[in-house]
N, C-alpha and C positions, 0 to 999 in steps of 0.2 A: 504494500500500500504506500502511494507517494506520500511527502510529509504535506502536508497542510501550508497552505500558504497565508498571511498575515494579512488581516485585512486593511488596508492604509489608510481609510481614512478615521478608524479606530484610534491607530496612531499618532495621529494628527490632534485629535482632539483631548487623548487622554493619556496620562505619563504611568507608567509601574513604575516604583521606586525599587531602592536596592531588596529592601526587606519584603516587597511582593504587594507594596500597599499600592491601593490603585486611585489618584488624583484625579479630577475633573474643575473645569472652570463653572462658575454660575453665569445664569442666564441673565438677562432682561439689561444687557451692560449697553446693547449697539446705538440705542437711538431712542428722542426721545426721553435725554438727562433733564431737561430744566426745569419737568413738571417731578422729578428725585430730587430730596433731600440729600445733601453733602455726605452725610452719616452713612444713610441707603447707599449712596455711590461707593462708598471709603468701606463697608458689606462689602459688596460685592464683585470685591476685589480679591479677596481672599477665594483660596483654593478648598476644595472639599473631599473628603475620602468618602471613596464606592464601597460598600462595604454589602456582606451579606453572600444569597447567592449571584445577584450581578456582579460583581469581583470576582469570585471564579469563573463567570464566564468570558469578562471581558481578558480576564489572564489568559485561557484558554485558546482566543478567538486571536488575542494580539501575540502568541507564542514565547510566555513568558509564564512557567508554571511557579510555583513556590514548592522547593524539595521539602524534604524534612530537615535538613542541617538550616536552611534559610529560616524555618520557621521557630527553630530553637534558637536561635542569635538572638529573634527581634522578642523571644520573650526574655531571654536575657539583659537587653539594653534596655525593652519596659519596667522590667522590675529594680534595676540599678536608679532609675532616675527617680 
C-alpha cells in the first residue's frame, strides 16, 4: 500500500508542534475590524490548541503521528512546570 500523501492545504492553515500538539489561528480577524473592540482584536490574535478526537485526525491527515517516546516527554515537561 503506497504511503499516504499530506494534505496541503491542512498544512497551510494549521502547525503540529514538536510535542504533537496541534495549533490553529481564530477566525472572524479578515475584515470588518472597526465595528471590534481593540480587546476582541488583541483575542484574536492568539493561537488555539485542536484538541480531542480532531487532533488525531488532523495528525493523521497532515502525516505527523505522536509515538509513544513523544508522548512521555511532553508529560514530563507538563508536570516539571
Amino acid at each position: 500500500m503506497p504511503k499516504p500523501k499530506t494534505k496541503k492545504s491542512l498544512t497551510n492553515r494549521l502547525k503540529v508542534t514538536k510535542n504533537g500538539k496541534v495549533l490553529r489561528r481564530q477566525s472572524f480577524r479578515r475584515h470588518l475590524k472597526a465595528s471590534k473592540s481593540s480587546k476582541q482584536l488583541r483575542g484574536l490574535k492568539r493561537t488555539l490548541n485542536v484538541t480531542g478526537y480532531l487532533a488525531k485526525k488532523v495528525r493523521k491527515v497532515v502525516g505527523k503521528r505522536t509515538t509513544k517516546k513523544m508522548r512521555e516527554t511532553a508529560k514530563t515537561i507538563n508536570t516539571k512546570s
